[in-house]
Structures are given as C-alpha cells and as structure tokens.
N, C-alpha and C positions, 0 to 999 in steps of 0.2 A: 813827329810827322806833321806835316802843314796840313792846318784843316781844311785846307781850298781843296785838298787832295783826297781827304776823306770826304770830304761831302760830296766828291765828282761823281755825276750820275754815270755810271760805268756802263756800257752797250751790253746787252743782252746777247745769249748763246745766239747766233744764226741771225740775230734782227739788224746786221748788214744788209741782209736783203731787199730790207724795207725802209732803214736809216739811213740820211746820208752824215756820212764822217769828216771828219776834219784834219788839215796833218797836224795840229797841236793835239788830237786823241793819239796818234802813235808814236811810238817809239822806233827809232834806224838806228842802226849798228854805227851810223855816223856821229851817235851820242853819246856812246859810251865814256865815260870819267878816266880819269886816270888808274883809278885801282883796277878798275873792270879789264882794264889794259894789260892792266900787271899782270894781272888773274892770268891772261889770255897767253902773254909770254912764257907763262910758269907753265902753261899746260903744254904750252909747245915745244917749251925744252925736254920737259916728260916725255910724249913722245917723240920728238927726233933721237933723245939719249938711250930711252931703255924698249920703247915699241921698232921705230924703223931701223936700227942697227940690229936688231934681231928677230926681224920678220922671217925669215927662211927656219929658222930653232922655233919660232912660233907655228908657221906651217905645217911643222912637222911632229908636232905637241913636245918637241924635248925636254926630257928631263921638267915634267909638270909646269913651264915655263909662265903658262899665261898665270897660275897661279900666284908664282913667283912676284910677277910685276905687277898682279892685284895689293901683294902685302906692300910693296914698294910704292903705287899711287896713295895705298889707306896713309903711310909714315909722312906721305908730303901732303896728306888730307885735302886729296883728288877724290877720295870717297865720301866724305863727308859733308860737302859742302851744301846737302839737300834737307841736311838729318838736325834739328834745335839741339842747342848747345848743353841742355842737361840728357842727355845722351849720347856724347859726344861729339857732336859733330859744328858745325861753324855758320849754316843756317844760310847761306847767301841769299840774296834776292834772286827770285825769278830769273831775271833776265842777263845775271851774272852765273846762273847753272846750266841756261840755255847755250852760253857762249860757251862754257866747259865741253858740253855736249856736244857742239860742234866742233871746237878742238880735237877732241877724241874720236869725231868719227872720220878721224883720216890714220886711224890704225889700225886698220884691215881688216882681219878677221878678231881682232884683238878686241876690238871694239862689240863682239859680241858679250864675248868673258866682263867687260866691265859695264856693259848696260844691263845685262843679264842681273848682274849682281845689285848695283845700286839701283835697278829699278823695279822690275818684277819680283828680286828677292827680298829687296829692303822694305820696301813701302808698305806690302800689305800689314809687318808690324807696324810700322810707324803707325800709318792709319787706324789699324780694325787691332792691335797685341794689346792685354792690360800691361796696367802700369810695371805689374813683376816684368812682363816679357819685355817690353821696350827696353828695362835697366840690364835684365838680365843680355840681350841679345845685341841691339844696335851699336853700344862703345865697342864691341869687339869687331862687328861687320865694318863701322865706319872707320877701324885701324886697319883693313885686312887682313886680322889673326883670324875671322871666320869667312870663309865665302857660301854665298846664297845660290839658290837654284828655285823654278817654278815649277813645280809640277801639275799641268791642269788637261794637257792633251794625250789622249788615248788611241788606242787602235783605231776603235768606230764614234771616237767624238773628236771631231778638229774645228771645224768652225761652229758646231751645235755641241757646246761644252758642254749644257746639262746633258748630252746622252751619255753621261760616265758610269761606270759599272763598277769602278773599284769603290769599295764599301768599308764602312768601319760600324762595328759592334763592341757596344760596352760588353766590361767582363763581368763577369758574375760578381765580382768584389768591387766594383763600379768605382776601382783605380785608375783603369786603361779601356784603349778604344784599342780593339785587332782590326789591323791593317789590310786587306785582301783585296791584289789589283794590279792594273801594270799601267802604266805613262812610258810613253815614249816622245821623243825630239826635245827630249831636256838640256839645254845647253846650262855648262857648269858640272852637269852631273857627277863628271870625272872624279873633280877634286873638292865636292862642295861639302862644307860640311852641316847647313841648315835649308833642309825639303821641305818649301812652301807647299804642302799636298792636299788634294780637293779628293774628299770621298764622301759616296752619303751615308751617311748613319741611317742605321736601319733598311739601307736600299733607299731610300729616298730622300731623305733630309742631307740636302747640297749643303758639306760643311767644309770648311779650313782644318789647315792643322799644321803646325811646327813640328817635322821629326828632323832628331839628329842624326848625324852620320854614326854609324855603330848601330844603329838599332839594330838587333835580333830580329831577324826576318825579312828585312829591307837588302836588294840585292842588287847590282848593277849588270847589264847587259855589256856587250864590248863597244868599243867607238863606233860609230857609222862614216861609213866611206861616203862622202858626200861629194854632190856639185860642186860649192864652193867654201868660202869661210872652214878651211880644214882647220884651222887652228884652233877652232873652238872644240872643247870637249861637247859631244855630242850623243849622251845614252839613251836605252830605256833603262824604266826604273821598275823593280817589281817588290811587291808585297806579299808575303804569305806568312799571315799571322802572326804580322810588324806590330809590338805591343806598342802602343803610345801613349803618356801619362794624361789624362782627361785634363788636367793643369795648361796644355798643348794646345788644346783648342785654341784654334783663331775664330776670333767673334762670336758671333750669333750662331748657333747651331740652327741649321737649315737657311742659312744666312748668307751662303760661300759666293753664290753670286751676285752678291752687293761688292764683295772681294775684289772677285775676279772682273768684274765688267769695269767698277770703278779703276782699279788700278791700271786696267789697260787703256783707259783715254789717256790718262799719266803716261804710258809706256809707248801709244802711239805718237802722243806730240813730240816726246825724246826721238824716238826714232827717226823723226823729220828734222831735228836739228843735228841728228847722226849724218842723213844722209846727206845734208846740207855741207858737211864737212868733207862725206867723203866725193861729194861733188867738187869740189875746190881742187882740193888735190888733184883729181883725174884732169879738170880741167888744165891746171900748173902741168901735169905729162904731159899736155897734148899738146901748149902751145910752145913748148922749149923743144918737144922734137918738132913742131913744125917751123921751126927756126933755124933746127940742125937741121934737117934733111933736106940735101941739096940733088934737082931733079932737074935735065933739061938746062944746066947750068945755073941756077938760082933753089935760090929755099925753096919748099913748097907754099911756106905761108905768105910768098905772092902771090897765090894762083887764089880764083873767085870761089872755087869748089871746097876747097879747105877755110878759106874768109867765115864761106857761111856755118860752116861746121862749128870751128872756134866762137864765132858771134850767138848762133843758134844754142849754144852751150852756157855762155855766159848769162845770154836770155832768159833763158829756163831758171837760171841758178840764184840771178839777181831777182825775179819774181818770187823764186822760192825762199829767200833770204830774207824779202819785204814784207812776207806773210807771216813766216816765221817769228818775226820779233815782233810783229801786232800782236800776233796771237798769246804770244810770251808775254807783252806789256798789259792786256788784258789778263788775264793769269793773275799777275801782279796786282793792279789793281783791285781785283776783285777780292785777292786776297788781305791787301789790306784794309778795303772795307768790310768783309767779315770780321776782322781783328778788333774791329773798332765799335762791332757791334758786343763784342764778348767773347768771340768766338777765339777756339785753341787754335794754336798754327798747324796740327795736323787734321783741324776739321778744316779749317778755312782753307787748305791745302787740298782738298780732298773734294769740297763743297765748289772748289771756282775750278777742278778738271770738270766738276759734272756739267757746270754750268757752259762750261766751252766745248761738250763732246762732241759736237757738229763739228768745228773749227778743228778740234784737235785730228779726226777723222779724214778731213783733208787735209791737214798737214800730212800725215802718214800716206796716204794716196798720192798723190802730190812730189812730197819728197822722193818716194820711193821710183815714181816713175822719172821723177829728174833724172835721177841718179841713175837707173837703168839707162835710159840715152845716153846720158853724158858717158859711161863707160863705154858704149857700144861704140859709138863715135870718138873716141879715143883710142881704140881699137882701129878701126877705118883709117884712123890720121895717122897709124904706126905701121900701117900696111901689113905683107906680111912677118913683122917685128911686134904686130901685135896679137899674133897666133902663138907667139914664143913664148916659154913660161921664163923665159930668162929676163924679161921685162917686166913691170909692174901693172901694162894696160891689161892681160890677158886674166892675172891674179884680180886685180879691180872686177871686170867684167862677169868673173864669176860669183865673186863675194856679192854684188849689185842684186844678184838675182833673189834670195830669201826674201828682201825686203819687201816685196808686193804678195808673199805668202805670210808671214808670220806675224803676230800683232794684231789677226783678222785680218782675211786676206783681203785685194782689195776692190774684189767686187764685192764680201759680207761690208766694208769701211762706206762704201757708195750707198748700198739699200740702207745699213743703217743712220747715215747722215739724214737722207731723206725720210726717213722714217721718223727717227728725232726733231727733225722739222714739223711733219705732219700731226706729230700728236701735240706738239708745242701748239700746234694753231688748234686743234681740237682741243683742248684744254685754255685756253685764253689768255696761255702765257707767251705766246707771239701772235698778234693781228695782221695775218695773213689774207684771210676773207675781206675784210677792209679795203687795203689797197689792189686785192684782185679785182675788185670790183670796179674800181675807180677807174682801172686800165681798160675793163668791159666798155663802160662808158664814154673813152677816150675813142677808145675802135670804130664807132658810130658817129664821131667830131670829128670835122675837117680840122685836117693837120695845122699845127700852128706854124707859120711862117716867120715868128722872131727870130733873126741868128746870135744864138750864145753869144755874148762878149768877155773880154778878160781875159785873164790867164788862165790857162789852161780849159777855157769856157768850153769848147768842142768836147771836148777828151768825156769833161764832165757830165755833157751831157749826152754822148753815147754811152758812159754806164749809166747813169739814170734810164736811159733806155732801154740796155740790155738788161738790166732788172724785172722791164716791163717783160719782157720775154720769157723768164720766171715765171712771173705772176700769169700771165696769159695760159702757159700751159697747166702751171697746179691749181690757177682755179677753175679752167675748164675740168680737170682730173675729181677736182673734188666735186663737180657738181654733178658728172656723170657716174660717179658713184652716189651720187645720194640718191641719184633718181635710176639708182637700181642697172645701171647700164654699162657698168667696170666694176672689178674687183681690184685695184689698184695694186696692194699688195701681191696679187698673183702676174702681174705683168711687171716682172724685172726689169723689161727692154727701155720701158720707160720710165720705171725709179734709174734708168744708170742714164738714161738723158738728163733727166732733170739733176742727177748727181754732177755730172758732166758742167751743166752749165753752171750750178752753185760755184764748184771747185774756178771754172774761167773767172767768173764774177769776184770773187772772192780775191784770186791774185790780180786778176785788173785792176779794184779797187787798192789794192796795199802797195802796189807797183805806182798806181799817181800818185796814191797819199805821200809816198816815199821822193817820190820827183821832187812835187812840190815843196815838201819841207826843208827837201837839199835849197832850194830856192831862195827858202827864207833865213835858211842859216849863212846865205851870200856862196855856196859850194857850186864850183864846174859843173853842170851835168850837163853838158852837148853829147855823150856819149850816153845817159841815163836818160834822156828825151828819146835819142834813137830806139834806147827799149823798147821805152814805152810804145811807141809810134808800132813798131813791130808786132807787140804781143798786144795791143788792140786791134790793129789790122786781122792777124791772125784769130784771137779770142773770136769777135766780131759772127766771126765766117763760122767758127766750129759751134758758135751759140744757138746760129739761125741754123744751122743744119742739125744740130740737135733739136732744137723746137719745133722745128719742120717734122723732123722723121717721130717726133712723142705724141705731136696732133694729128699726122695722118694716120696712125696706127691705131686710134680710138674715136675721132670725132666725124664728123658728116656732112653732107648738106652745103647748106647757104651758111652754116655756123661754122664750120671748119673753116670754108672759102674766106669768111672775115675775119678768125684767127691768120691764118697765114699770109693775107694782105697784112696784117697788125705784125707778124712777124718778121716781115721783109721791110715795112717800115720804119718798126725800132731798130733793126742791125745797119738800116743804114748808115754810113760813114765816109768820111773823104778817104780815097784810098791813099796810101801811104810809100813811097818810092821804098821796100824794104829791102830793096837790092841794095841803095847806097844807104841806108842805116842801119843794114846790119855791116858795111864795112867798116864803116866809123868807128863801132864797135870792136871790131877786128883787129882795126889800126891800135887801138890801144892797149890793145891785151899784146900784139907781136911787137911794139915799140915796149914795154915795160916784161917782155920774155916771161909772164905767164899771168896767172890772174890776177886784178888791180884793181874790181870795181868792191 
C-alpha cells in the first residue's frame, strides 16, 4: 500500500459539514480499473442468467428457489467477496462490494434473500463470533451450503429494539441458554439454516446468539402475504424452550446492541447501493418504453412532461450514485488506515461503519427515497401498463416500498443522523460550536461583495453557504437549549429539518465533487453540469425552507428576525433555466434508449 495513502488524513464521520473537500478526496464510478469492471460484468451475467429469467418462480417462492440461486452466487463467490480469505471468502475492497451491491440490487425481490444473507446474517459473526465460530460457520455461509437470517424485531419492539421480551436462561447444568420468544419480519427465515437471535439473559442482559436450524423448540410461523418483495421468504420465528449450547453466544453477554446497531450502519449503507441498483433498472424500463410508446403519432419521450420525469430520474440517481461511492471510498480508506495501525480487518471493518454512521444513515434515507420515486414515476411513464402485473414497473413499485421501513425506518435513520452529529459536537469529536459561531458573527457583517471566480467558483460557494444554513440553525438549537428554552430531542419536526438539509448538503457536495473530477479526468459532462445546475437549484430552495420552518418553530424576536435575514442570504443563488437542463439530460438518456450517465 502507498504510504502517501496511509498517511492521508481521512474526513471525519459528518465533518463535511464543516470541511471543505476536494475531487482528488473522492472516488466516481468513472474510476473503476479494469478488474472492478470484470467484477461488475460477472455479476451481471449472474443476474440476467439465473435472477431475471426466473423472476416469476422467484415471486412465487417455487420450489425454495431464492435458496437455490443463493448456493449458486456462494459457487461463483458472489457471496464471499466481503468475508477475509482465511474463512473463505476473497476479501474485496470497499468499493469493489459496493459495486457488487449495486449489481444485485436490480434483482427484485431476490435482492432481499441475498442482502439478508451476506449482511445482516453474515457479519455479526464476522465482527463480534470467536475464532471456533468464524471457522466453524463463514466457509460454508460464503459457499451457500448455509443461509443466514436476523432475528432482532418483535411484536412490540421494531424500531426501539431493546423493548425485546424474548429471553434466554442458562440451564441448571450451565450447557445451554432456553430460548423463550417470538420475532417476526424475518426475511430468509423459510430456508435458513443459521438464527442470528437477540434475547436477554435473565430478562435483561441484550445478548446475541447463533441457533441452528433443527433446534428443538425453535418453530417457524407460515409465509406472510405481503405488499411487495413476495419472493423473499418472509416468517415469524418462535421459541419455547429453544435449548442453545452457551458455546453460541455471540459476543459480550449484555453486549447485543453493540451487535445490532453496529451491523446496521454496514446493512444501511448496502442497502443504498441496493437501491442504487435497483434505481438503474427502473430507470432503463422507463426510458425504452418511453421510446416505444407511440402517442399523438410520435413517441412519448418527445413530449416535456415525460422529458422531465426521465431527467428528474436520472437526477436523483446520478446524486445518489455520487454520494454513494464517497461514502464507500471513505469506508475504504478508513479502513485502510486502521490496518495500518494494527488493527484486524474485521475490526477496522467494523470500526470505519462506526465511524461513517451519519453518512451511512443517509445513504439509506436517501437511497431509499430515490428509488421510491424513481419507481413511482416509472409507473406514470407506463401509464395504465404500469398498473399491470404483467410488466416489471408495477412489481418494481411495490418491492420500492420496504426500503424506507426496514434497516430503521427513515424517519428513526434522520433523528439518528442528527443525533450522532449532536453528540459528536458535545463530545469534541466534531467542532460544530466553532464555526456556528463564526456564521453568528458573519450575520451582523455586511455581506461581502467579492464574486467567486473560477471553475466551478459559484456552485462552490452556494454550498459553503448552504452549510451556513446548518450552522445557523443547530447553533441557534444548541443555545436555546442550554439556556433552558428547547428540549431538542423532544422536537422531531426539527431534528427532521436539520436531517433534511444534512442529506441536501451532503449530495450537493458529492454531485460537484463528482462534476469536477469528470473535469479533470478530460470526461464530457454537459449533461452532468446540467445536473448539477438542477439539483442545486432545487437543494438551494428545499434548504431555506427547511431552515426557515426549524427557526421559526423555536426562536423569536429581533434574533429569529436576523437568523432568517442570514437565511435567505446564504440560499441565495443565480437561478438556473432547469427547464432546458433537465432536457439535455433527457436528450441523452432517449438518444442512448435507456440509462448512460
């Protein structure tokens, strides 16, 4: 490894908001090597051969099928590519898994069965199993001779996972811990044969546990008839004095939500490069039927109404794509500077999700809501053809929907973003107060009148601005709570403002970073300029009106008054013609018949 690479001061969780970046910090999908490429080919012939020619036997759970082609990805070590090599698996970097992830999440419901597995299921051994459990369990998960399942959600616990009730008590002969409990929305549950399971010991100590399939007492419930994603196995699971060998234990006893909360920043940022995938595809339906369908004597994808749909699609998707693989390149990095400090690759693994759970938490938000659009409006663009199950928009549209519930749904992914902020600056591992203060001061200084120069000098410095916009309001939030006048935490409306505008800021900033670098590597981007032009326009407007509606909801006076002068200041912007950038946009996706950015 180059030492210029280890020694690189890596960005801190969230301290985008305060740093500015550079495109030589990120990584674009424009970068990928040749093998990454391979990678990418191989996973797409996997799915187009044994996912999309039997999506309808997947639908329909035939004949255990998603099982089937879990053992089939493990043989061509699609499952393994996360898991270090003395365990079987082939270790890939970062941002050669992210791209697997995204390959695969254009196979439907399929795509549950195999994140379910290689993520939720796999990792907490990876991470938290001793050495017997890793050898004993991962070679056969990362061949798929075993499939995983997580068991963590209950009746009365879904997003407040410690309220779990199912319990485990050592036996008299202090062999096994009895099992007693039920989980339910277990995906995998069908056919898995290793239950990632969260019970307390003794009613209260939140512990882990590996049971196998066959346990005496361990019982499955029948499929659930669902919204969408039918193809995934879908149970509840119950226990009634499930013997399990105390050998079983996962981790720390009273530990389980070190487990659970760490593994799901891992399982949210996957699922953002799931949706990211399965955004691609809906987008490729929508613009090859709006190529075919001929309305009025011509295609539709002449008409402006569908332009913007198509563009407003790709928008969303190329922002989601730009963030995405910062996030992922950061990942990486961090990862490799833990390595170098001593650290195992399933701590440093482990240790750089903690460190990005902010980041990872809007990916999952984010993605998820992409991808809801972009289905929905794929749906619109197939008219009523996209009401028919006999096409792929309707099936899409329904599968879209879990992702803003499951993984923490995503209004807990918004409180807790900000939340992880808030104590980052409370703790002094983000200097937050710092530059709030600074913007305080700027409020009461007449405006500077220099105009940016350069490339991209505007762009740049409407975020710098829109950051201010941040700052203005969490450090107005923190001060009226200090001086006893907000309880922050009890006021959601505006932890989901200030979520709101991280999530903008965040892809506005990876959306130029992303332009720019195309710039440098001599790459076309008239059509990735028009993006950008678009999704600041737009960001801009949703920033200030979020800022707006979180100051006037708590603050007063002649103080409010000069916050929101400050706020209408920084979102200023030159407006942007997004009529003809997003057609630009348009023009290239229906000249190239489906996605191409």
């Amino acid at each position: 490894m180059d030492e210029a690479v280890i020694n690189k001061s890596v960005l801190k969780g969230g301290e985008f908001l305060i740093k500015e970046s550079t495109p030589s910090e990120i990584f674009i999908p424009e970068e990928f090597d040749e093998e990454q490429l391979m990678v990418k080919q191989m996973i797409q012939d996997f799915v187009d051969a044994e996912v999309k020619t039997n999506i309808h036997k997947i639908e329909k759970q035939e004949n255990n099928i998603a099982a089937t082609i879990l053992e089939k990805a493990g043989e061509q070590g699609v499952l393994a590519a996360h898991i270090p090599e003395e365990y079987g698996g082939t270790s890939l970097d970062t941002n050669t898994n992210t791209l697997i992830c995204e390959e695969m999440g254009k196979s439907g419901s399929f795509t549950v069965s195999f994140a379910a597995h290689t993520g939720i299921g796999m990792l907490p051994i990876l991470y938290f199993g001793t050495e017997e459990q890793k050898l004993k369990y991962l070679p056969k998960l990362a061949m798929g001779e075993l499939k995983a399942c997580y068991c963590l959600t209950e009746p009365g616990s879904g997003s407040d996972a410690l309220a779990a009730k199912t319990r485990a008590d050592l036996t008299e002969d202090g062999k096994s811990y009895t099992l007693n409990g039920q989980k339910m929305w277990i995906s995998n549950a069908g056919f898995a044969d290793i239950f990632i399971v969260f019970a307390k010991i003794d009613g209260d100590k939140f512990t882990g546990f590996i049971v196998e399939k066959g346990t005496e007492g361990m019982t499955l419930g029948a499929e659930e008839d669902k919204l969408g994603i039918k193809g995934s196995s879908t149970r509840q699971v119950f226990f009634e004095n499930a013997k399990v060998p105390v050998e079983n234990v996962l981790g720390t006893i009273g530990k389980g939500h070190h487990i659970a909360f760490n593994v799901l920043n891992v399982g949210r940022f996957k699922l953002g490069a799931l949706c990211l995938g399965g955004s691609k595809d809906s987008i490729e339906l929508a613009v090859k039927y709006a190529n075919e369908r001929v309305q009025f004597k011509q295609p539709i994808a002449n008409f402006g109404a569908i332009q913007y749909k198509l563009a407003e699609q790709a928008i969303r998707n190329y922002a989601l794509e730009s963030s995405l693989y910062r996030v992922s390149n950061l990942l990486q990095e961090k990862i490799t500077a833990l390595k170098a400090e001593g650290a195992s690759i399933e701590e440093a693994k482990l240790k750089s999700a903690e460190e990005y759970a902010i980041e990872c938490a809007i990916m999952k938000v984010y993605g998820s809501e992409v991808l809801d659009y972009i289905t929905d409006e794929t749906v619109q663009v197939f008219g009523g053809l996209g009401f028919s199950e006999e096409f792929g928009a309707a099936r899409a549209y329904r599968d879209s929907r879990i992702n803003r519930i499951y993984e923490g749904t995503n209004e807990i992914n918004r409180l807790l973003a900000v939340d992880m902020l808030l104590k980052r600056s409370m703790k002094g591992h983000l200097d937050i107060k710092g530059p709030a203060w600074e913007v305080q001061k700027e409020l009461v200084a007449a405006p500077s009148n220099t105009k940016p120069e350069g490339p991209f000098a505007e762009e740049k410095a409407v975020l710098a601005n829109l950051k201010k916009i941040l700052l203005i309001v969490a450090g107005a939030g923190f001060k009226y709570q200090m001086d006893g006048k907000l309880n922050l935490k009890g006021e959601q409306e505006i932890l989901m403002n200030l979520a709101d505008i991280m999530i903008d800021i965040f892809n506005l900033e990876s959306l130029l970073l992303r332009v720019q670098k195309r710039e440098t590597l001599g790459l076309d981007s008239k059509a990735q300029e028009a993006m950008l032009q678009v999704f600041l326009h737009d960001a801009a407007n949703r920033i200030e009106k979020n800022g707006t509606d979180a100051l006037v909801s708590f603050a007063e006076g002649d103080e409010l008054r000069m916050m929101l002068m400050g706020v209408r200041r920084f979102a200023k912007h030159t407006p942007a013609n997004v009529k003809e950038a997003r057609r630009t946009v348009a023009a290239e996706l229906i000249a190239a018949n489906g996605y191409c950015f």
